[in-house]
N, CA and C atoms of all chains as a GROMACS GRO file, in nm:
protein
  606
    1UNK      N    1  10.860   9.668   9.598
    1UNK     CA    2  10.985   9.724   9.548
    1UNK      C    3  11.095   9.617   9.556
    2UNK      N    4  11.167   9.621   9.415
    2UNK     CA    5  11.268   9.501   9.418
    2UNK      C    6  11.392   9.542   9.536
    3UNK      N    7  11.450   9.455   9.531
    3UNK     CA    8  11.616   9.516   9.609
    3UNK      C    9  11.674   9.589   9.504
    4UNK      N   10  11.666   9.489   9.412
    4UNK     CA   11  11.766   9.565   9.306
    4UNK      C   12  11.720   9.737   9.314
    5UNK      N   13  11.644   9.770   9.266
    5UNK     CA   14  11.544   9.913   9.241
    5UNK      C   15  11.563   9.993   9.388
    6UNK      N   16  11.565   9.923   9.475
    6UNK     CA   17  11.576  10.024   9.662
    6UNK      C   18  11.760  10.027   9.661
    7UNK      N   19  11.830   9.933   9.597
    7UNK     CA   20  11.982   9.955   9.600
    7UNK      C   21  12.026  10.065   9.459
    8UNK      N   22  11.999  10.047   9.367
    8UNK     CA   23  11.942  10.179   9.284
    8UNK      C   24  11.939  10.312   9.313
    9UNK      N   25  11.790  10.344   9.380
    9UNK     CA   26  11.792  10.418   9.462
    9UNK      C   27  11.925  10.487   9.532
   10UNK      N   28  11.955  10.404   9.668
   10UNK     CA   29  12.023  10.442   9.740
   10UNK      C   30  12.158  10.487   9.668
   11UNK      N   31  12.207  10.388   9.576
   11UNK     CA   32  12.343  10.463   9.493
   11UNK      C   33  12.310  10.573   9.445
   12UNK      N   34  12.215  10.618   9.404
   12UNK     CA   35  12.206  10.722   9.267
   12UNK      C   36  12.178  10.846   9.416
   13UNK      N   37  12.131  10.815   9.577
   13UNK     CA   38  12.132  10.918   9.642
   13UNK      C   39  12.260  10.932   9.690
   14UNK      N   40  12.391  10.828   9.704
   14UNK     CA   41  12.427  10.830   9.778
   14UNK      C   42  12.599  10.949   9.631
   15UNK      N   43  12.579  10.918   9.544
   15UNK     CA   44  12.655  10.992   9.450
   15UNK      C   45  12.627  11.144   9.467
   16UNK      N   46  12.450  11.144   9.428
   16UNK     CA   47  12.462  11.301   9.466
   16UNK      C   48  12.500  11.381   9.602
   17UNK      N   49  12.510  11.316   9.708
   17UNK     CA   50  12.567  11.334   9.827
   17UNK      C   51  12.754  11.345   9.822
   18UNK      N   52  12.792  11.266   9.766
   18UNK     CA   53  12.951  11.275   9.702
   18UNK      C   54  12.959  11.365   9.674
   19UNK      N   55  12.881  11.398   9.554
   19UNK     CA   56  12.892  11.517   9.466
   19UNK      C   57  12.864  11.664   9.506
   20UNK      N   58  12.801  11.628   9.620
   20UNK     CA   59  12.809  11.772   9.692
   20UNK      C   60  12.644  11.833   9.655
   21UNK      N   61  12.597  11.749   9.543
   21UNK     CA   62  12.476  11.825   9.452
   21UNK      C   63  12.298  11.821   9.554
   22UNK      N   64  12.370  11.713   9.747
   22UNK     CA   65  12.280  11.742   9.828
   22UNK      C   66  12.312  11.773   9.953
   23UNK      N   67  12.282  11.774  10.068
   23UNK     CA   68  12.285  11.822  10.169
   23UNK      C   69  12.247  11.706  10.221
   24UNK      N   70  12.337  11.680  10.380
   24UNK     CA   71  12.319  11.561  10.439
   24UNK      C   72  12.206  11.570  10.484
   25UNK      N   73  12.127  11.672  10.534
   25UNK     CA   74  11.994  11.664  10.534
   25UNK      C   75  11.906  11.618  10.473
   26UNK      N   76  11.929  11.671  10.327
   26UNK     CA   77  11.838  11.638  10.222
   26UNK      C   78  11.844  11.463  10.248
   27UNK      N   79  11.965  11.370  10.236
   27UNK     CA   80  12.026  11.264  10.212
   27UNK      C   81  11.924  11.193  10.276
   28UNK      N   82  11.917  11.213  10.382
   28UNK     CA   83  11.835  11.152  10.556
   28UNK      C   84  11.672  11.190  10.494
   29UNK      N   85  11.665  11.266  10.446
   29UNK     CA   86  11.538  11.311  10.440
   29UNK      C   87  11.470  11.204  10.304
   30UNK      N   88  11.601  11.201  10.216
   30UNK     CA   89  11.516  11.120  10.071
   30UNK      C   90  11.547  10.971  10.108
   31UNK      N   91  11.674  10.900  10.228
   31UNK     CA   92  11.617  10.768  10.276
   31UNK      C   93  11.498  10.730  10.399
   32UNK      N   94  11.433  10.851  10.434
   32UNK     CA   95  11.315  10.840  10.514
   32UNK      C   96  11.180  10.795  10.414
   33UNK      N   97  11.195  10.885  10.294
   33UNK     CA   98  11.094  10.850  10.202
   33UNK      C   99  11.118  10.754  10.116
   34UNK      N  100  11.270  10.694  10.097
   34UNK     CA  101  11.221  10.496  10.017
   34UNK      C  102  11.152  10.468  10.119
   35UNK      N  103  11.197  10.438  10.242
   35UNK     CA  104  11.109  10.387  10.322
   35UNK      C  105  10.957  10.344  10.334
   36UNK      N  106  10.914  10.489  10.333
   36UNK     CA  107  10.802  10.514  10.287
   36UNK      C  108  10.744  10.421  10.168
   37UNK      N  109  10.807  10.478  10.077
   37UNK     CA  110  10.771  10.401   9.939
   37UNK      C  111  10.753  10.232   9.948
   38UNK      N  112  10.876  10.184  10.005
   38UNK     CA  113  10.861  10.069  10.019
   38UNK      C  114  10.715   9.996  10.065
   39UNK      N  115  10.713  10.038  10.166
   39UNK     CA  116  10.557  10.037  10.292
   39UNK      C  117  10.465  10.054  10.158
   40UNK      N  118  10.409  10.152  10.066
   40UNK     CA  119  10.355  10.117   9.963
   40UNK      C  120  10.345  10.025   9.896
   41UNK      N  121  10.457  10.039   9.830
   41UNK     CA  122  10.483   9.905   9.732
   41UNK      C  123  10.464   9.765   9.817
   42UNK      N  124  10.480   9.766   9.917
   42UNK     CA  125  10.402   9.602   9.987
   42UNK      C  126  10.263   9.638   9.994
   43UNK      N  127  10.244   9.710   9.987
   43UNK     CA  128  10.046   9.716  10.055
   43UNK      C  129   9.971   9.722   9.863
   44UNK      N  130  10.064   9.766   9.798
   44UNK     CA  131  10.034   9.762   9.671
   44UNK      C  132  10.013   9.640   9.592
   45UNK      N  133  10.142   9.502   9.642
   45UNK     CA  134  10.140   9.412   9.603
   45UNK      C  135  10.020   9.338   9.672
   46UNK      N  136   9.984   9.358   9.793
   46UNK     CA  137   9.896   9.278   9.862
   46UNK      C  138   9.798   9.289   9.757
   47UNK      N  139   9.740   9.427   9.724
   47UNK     CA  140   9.611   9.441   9.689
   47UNK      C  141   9.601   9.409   9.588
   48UNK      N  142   9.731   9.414   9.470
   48UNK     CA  143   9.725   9.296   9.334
   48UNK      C  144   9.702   9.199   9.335
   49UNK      N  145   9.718   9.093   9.438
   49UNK     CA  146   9.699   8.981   9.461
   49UNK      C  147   9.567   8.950   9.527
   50UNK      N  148   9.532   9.008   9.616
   50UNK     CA  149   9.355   9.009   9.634
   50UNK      C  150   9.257   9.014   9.506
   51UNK      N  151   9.294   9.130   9.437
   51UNK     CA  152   9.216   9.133   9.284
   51UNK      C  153   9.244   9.085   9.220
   52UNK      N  154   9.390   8.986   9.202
   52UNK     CA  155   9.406   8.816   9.138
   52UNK      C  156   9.288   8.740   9.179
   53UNK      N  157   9.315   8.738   9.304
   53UNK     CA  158   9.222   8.610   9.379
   53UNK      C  159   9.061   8.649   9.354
   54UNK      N  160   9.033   8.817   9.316
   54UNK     CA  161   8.884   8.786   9.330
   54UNK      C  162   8.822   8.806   9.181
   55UNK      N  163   8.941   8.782   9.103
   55UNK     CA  164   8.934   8.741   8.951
   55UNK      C  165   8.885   8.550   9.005
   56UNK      N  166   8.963   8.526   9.006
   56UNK     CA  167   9.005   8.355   9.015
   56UNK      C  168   8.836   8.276   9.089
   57UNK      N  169   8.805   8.399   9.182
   57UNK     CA  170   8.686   8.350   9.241
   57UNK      C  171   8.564   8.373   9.200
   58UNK      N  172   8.561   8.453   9.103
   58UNK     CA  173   8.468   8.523   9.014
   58UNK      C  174   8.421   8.405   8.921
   59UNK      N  175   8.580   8.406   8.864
   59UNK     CA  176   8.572   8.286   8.727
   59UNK      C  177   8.513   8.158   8.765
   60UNK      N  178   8.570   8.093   8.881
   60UNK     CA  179   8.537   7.953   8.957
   60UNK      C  180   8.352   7.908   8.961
   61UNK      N  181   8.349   8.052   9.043
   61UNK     CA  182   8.152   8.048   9.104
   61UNK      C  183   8.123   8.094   8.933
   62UNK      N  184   8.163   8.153   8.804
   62UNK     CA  185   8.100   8.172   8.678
   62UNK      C  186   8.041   8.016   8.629
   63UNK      N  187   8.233   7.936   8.634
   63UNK     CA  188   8.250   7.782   8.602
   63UNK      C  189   8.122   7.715   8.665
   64UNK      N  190   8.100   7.707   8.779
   64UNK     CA  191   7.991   7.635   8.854
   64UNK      C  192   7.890   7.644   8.837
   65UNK      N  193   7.827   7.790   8.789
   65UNK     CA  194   7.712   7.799   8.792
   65UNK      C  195   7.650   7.725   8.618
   66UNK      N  196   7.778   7.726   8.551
   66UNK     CA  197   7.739   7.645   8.423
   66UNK      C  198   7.742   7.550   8.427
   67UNK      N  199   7.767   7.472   8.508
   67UNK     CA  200   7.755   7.327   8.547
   67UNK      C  201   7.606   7.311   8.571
   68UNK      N  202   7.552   7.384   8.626
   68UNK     CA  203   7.436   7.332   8.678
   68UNK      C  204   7.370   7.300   8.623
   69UNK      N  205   7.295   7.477   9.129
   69UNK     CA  206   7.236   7.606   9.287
   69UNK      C  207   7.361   7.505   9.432
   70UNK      N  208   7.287   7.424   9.389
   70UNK     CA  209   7.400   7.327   9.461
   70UNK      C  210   7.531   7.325   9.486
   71UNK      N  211   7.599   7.306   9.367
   71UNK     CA  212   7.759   7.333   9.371
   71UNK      C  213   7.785   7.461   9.354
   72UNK      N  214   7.727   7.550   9.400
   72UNK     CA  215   7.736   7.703   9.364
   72UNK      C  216   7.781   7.689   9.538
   73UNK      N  217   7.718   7.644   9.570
   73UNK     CA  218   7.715   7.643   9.742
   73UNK      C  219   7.837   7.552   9.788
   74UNK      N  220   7.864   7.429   9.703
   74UNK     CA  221   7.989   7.401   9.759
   74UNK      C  222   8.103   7.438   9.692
   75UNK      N  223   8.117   7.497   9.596
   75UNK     CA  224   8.236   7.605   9.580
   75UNK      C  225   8.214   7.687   9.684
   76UNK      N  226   8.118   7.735   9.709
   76UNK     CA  227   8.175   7.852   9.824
   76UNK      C  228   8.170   7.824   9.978
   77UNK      N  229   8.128   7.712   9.988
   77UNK     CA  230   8.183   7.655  10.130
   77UNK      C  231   8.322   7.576  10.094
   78UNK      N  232   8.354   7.546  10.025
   78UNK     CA  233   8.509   7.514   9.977
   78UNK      C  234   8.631   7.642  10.018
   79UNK      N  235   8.559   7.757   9.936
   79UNK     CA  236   8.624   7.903   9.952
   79UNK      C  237   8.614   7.910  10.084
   80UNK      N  238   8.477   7.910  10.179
   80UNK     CA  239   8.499   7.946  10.286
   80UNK      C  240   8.608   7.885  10.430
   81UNK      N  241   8.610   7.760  10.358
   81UNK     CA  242   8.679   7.643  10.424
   81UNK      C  243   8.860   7.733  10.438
   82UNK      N  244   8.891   7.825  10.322
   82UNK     CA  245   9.074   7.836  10.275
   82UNK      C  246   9.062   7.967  10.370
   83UNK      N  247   8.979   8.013  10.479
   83UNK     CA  248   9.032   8.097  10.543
   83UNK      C  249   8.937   8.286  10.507
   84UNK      N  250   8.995   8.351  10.565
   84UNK     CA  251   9.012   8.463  10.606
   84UNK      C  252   9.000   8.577  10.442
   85UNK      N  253   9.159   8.465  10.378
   85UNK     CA  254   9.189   8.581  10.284
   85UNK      C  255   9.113   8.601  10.142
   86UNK      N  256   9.050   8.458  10.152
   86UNK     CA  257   8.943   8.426  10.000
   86UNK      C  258   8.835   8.541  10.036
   87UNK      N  259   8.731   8.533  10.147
   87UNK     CA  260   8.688   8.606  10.211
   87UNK      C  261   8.701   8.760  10.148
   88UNK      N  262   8.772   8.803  10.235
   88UNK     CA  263   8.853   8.957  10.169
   88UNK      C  264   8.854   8.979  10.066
   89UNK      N  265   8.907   8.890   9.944
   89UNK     CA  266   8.929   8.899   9.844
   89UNK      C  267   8.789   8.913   9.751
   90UNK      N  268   8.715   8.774   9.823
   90UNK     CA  269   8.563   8.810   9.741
   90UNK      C  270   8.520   8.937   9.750
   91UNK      N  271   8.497   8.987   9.924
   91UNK     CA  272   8.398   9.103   9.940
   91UNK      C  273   8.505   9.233   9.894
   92UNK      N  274   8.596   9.246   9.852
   92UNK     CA  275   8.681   9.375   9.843
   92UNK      C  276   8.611   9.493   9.808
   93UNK      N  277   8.682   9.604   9.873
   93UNK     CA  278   8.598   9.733   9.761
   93UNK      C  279   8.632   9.724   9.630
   94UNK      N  280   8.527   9.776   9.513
   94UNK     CA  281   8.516   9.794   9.379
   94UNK      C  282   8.630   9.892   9.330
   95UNK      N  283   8.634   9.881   9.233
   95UNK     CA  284   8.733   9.961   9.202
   95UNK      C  285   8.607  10.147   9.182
   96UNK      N  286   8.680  10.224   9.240
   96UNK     CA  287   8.650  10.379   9.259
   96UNK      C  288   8.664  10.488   9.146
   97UNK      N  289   8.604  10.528   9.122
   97UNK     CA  290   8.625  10.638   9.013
   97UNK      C  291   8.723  10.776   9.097
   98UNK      N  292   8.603  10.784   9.225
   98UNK     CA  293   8.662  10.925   9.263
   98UNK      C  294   8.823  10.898   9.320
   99UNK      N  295   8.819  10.731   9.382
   99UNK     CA  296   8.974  10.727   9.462
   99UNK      C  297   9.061  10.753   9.293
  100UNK      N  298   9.037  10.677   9.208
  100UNK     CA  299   9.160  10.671   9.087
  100UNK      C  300   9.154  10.851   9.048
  101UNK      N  301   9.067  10.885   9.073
  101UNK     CA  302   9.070  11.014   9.027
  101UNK      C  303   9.148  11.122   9.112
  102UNK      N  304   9.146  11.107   9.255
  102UNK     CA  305   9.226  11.176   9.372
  102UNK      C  306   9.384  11.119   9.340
  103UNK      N  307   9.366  11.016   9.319
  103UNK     CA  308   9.586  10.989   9.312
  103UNK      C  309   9.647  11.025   9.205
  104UNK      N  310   9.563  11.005   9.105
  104UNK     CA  311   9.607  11.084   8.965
  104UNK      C  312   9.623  11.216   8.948
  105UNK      N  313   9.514  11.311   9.082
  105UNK     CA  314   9.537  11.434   9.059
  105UNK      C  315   9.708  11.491   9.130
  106UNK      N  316   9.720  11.399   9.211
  106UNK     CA  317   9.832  11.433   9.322
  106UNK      C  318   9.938  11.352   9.212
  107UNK      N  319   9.954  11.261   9.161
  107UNK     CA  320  10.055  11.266   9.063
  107UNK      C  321  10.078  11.340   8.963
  108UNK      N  322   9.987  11.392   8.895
  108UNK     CA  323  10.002  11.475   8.822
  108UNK      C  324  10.033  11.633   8.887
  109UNK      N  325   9.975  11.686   8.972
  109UNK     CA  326  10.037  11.780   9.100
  109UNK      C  327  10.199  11.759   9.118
  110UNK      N  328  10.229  11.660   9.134
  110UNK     CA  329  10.382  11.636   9.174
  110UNK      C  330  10.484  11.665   9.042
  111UNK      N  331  10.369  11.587   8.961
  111UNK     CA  332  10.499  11.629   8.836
  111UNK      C  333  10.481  11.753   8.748
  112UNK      N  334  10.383  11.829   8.763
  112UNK     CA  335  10.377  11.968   8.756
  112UNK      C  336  10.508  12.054   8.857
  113UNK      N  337  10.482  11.999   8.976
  113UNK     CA  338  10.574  12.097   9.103
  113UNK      C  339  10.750  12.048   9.053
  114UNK      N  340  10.781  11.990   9.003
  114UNK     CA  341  10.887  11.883   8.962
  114UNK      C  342  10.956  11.970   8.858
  115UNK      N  343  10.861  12.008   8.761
  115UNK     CA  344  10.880  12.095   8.670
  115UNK      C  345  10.933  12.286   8.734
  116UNK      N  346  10.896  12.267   8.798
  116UNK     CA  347  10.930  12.437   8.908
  116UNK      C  348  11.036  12.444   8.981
  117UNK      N  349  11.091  12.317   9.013
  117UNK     CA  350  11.225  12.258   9.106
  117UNK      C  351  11.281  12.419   9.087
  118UNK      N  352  11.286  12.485   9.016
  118UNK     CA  353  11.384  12.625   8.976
  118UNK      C  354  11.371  12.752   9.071
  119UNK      N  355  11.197  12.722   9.097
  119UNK     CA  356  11.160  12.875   9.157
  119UNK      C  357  11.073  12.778   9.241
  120UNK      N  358  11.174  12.844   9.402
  120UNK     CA  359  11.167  12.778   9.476
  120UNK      C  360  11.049  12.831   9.595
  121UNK      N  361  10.973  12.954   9.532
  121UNK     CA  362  10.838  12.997   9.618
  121UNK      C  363  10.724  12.915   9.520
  122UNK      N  364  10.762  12.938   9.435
  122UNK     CA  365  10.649  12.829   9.307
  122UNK      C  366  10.608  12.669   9.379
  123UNK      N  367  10.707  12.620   9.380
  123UNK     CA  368  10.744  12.488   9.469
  123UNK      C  369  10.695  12.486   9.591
  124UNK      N  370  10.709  12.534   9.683
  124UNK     CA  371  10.668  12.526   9.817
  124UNK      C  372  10.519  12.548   9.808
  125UNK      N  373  10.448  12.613   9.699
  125UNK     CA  374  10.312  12.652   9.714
  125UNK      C  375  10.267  12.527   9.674
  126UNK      N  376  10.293  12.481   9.530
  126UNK     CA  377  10.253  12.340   9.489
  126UNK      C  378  10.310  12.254   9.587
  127UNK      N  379  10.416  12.233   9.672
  127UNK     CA  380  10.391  12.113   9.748
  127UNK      C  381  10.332  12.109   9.890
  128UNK      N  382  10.261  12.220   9.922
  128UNK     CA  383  10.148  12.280  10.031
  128UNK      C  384  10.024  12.187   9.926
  129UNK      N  385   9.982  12.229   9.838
  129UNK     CA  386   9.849  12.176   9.784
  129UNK      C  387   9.859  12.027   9.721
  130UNK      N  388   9.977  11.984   9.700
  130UNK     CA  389  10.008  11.842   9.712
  130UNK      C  390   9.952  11.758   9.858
  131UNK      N  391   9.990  11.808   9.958
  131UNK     CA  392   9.982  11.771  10.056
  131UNK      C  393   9.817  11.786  10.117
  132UNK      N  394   9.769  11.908  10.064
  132UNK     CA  395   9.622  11.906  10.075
  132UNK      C  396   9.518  11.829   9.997
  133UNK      N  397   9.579  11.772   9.915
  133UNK     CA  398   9.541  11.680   9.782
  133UNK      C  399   9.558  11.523   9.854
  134UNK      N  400   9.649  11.483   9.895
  134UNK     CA  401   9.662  11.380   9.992
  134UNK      C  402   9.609  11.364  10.137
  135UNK      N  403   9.562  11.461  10.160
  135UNK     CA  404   9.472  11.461  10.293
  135UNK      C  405   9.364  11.391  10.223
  136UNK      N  406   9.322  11.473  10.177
  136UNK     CA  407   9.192  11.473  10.106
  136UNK      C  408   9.164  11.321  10.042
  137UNK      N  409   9.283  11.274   9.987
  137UNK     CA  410   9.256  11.175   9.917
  137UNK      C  411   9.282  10.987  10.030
  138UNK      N  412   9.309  11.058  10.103
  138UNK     CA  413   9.325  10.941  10.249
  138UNK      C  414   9.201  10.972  10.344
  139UNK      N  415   9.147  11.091  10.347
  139UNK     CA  416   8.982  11.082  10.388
  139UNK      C  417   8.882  11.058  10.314
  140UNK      N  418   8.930  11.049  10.176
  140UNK     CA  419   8.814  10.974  10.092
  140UNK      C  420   8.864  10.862  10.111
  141UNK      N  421   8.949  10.779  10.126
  141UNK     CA  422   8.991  10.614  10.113
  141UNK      C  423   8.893  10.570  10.260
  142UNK      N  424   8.890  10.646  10.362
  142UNK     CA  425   8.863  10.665  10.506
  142UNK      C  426   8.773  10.522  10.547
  143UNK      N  427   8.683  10.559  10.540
  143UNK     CA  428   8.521  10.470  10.533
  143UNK      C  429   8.430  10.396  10.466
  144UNK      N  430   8.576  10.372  10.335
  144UNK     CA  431   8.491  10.253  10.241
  144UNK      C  432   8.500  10.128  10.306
  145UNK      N  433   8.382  10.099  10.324
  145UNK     CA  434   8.403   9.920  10.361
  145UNK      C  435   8.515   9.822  10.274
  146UNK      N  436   8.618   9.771  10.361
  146UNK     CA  437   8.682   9.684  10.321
  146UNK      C  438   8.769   9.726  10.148
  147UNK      N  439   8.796   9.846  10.260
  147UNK     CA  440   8.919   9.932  10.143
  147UNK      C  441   9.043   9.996  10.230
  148UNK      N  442   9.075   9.865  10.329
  148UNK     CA  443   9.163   9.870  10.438
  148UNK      C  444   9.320   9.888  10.316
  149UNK      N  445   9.351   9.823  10.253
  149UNK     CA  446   9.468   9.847  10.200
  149UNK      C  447   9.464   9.963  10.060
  150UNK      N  448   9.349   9.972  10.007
  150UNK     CA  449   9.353  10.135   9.953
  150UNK      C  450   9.423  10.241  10.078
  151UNK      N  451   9.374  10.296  10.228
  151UNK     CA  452   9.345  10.329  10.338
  151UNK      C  453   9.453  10.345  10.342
  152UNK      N  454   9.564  10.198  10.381
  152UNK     CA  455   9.652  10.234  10.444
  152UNK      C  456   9.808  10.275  10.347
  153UNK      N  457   9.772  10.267  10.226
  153UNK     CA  458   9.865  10.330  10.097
  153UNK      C  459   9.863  10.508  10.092
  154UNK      N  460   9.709  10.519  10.099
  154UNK     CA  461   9.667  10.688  10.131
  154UNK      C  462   9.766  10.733  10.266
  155UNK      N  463   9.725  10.681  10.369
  155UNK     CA  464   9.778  10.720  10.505
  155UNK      C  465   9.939  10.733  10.444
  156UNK      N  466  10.014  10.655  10.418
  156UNK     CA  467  10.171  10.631  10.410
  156UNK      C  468  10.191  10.760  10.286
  157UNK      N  469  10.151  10.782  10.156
  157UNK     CA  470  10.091  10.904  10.067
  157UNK      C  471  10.113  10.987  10.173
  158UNK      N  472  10.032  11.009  10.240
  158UNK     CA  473   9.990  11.151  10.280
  158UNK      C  474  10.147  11.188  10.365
  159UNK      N  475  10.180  11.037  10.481
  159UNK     CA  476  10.293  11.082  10.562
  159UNK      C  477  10.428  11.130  10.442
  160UNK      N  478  10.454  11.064  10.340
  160UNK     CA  479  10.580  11.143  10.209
  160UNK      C  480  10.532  11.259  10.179
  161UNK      N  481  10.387  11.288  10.178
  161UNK     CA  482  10.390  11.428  10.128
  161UNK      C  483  10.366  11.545  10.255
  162UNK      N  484  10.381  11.462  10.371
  162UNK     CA  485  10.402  11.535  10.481
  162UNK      C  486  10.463  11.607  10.494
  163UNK      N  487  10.606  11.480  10.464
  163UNK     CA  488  10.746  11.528  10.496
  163UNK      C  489  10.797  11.606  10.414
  164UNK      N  490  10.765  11.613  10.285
  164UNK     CA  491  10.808  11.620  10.204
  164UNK      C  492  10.784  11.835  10.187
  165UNK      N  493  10.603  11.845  10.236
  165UNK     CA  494  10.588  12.006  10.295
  165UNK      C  495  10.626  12.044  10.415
  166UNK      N  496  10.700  11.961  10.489
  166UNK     CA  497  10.763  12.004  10.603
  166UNK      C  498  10.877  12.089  10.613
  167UNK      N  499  10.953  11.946  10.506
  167UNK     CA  500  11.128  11.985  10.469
  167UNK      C  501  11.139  12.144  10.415
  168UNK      N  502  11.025  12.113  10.238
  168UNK     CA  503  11.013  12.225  10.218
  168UNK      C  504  10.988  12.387  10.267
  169UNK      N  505  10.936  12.337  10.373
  169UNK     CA  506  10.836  12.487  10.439
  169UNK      C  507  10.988  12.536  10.495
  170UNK      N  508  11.036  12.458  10.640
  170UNK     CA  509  11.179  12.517  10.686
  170UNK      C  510  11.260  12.485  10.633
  171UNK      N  511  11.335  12.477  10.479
  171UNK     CA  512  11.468  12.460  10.458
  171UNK      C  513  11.481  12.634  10.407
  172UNK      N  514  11.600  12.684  10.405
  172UNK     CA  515  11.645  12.812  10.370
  172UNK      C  516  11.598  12.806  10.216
  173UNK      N  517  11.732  12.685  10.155
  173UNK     CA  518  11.772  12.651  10.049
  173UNK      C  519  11.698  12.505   9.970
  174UNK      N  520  11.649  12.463   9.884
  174UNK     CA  521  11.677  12.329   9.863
  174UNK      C  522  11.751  12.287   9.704
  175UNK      N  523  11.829  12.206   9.750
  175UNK     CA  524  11.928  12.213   9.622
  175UNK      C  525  11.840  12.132   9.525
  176UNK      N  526  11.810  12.173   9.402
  176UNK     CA  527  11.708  12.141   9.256
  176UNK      C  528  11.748  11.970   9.262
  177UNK      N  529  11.848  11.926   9.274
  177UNK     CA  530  11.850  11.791   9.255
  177UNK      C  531  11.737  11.744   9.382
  178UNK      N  532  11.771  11.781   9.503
  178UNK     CA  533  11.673  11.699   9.606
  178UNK      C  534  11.531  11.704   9.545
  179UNK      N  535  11.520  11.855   9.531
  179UNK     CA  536  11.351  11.888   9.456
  179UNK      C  537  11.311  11.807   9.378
  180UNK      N  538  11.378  11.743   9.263
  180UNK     CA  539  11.354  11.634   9.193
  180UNK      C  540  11.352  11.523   9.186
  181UNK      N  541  11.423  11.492   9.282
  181UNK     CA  542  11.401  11.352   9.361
  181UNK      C  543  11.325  11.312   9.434
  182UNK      N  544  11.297  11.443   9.554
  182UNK     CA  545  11.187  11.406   9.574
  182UNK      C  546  11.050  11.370   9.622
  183UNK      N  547  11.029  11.481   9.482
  183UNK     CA  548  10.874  11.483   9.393
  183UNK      C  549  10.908  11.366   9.314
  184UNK      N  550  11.017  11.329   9.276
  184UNK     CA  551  10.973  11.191   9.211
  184UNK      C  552  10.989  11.042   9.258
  185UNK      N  553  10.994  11.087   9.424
  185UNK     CA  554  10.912  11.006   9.514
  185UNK      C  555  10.734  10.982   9.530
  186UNK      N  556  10.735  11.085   9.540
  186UNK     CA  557  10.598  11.125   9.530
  186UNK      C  558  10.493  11.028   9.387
  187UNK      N  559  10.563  11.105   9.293
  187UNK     CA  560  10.557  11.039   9.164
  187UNK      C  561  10.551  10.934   9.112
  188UNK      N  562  10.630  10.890   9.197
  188UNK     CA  563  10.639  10.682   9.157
  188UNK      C  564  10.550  10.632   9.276
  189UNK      N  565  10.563  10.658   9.393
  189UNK     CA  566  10.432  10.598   9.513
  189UNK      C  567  10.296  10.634   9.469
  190UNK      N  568  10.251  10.710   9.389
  190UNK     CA  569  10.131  10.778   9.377
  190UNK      C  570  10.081  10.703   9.251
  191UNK      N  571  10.168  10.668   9.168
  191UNK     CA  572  10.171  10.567   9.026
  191UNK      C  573  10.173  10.398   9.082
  192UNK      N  574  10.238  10.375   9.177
  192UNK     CA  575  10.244  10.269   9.211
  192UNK      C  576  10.058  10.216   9.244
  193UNK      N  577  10.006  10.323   9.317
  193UNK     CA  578   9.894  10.309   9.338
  193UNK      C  579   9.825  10.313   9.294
  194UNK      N  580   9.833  10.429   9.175
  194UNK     CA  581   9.713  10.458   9.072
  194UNK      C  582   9.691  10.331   9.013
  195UNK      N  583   9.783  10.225   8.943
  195UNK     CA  584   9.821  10.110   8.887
  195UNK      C  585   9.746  10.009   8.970
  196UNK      N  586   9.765   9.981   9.108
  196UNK     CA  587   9.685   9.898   9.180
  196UNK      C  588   9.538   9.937   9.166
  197UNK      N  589   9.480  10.022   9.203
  197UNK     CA  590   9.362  10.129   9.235
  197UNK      C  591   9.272  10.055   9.108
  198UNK      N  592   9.337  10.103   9.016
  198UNK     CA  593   9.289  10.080   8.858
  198UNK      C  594   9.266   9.935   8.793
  199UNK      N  595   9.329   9.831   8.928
  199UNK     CA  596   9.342   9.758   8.851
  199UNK      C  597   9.245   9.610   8.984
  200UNK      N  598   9.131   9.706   9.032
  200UNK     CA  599   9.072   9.649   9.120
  200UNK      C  600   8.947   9.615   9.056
  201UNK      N  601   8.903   9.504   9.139
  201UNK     CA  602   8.733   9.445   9.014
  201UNK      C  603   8.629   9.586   8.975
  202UNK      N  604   8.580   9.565   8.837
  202UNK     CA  605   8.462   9.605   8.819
  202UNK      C  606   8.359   9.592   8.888
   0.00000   0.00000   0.00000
């Protein structure tokens, strides 16, 4: 998750809280779950990048074995 | 046969994470199929934000949908970060049938926000999930 997109977020919760249209509860309750989200979105990126790498290693041992 | 072997004592030489990366779990039919059902669950319940016994029932079986779908991630070999996306899943849709179960009231904007927490973490994953080796 970018900053930009988690600061996003937080404005667009922190208006409806202005606006009366949540409950400070609710407020606490929907910045417990970016949180959350966030913790995803890193474990998400990890695993894009593993299945980069086991593209890359796939292709490499393909490359080699035509060498032979 | 040869340089087949030193590419991969080369690979083995960069550590830990080449490793991982080679042996990873495959990409899953039944996991892509469990997060899709719970996203699509969410944005069904999203749609009900109005009637607020409707809602609480769908986000009870949301939450049973994410159990479910973090004990299937459970015991695949070396599907540690599928695992621990499910686990964090399941804790938003924890909270999320918690809030719901004891609040009196919940004002339709929170309801929609968020389930479309739910919605975007559950997509975030489906997207990874889907996009793991053949």
């Amino acid at each position: 998750m970018t900053p930009e997109l988690l600061n996003n977020y937080i404005i667009e919760y922190n208006k409806a809280l202005e606006n009366g249209e949540i409950t400070k509860e609710e407020y606490v309750e929907l910045l417990r779950g970016i949180n959350v989200m966030e913790g995803i979105a890193d474990d998400a990126e990890g695993l894009a990048l593993k299945a980069q790498l086991n593209v890359m290693i796939n292709a490499a041992i393909s490359a080699a074995s035509l060498m032979v | 046969m040869k340089r087949i072997l030193i590419v991969l004592f080369a690979f083995s030489l960069s550590g830990c994470a080449l490793f991982d990366a080679y042996f990873m779990a495959k990409y899953d039919t039944t996991e892509y199929a469990l997060v899709n059902e719970i996203k699509t669950k969410a944005q069904v319940a999203e749609e009900n934000c109005g009637n607020q016994i409707l809602v609480v029932t769908q986000v009870n079986e949301l939450y049973i949908k994410s159990l479910e779908f973090k004990n299937f991630t459970t015991h695949i070999p070396r599907n540690k970060d599928a695992n621990n996306m499910s686990t964090k899943l399941l804790t938003l849709t924890k909270d999320t049938r918690d809030y719901f179960n004891k609040a009196e009231k919940i004002s339709p904007i929170f309801c929609k926000t968020k389930l479309q927490q739910v919605i975007n973490s559950a997509d975030t994953i489906q997207h990874v999930l889907g996009s793991k080796p053949r």
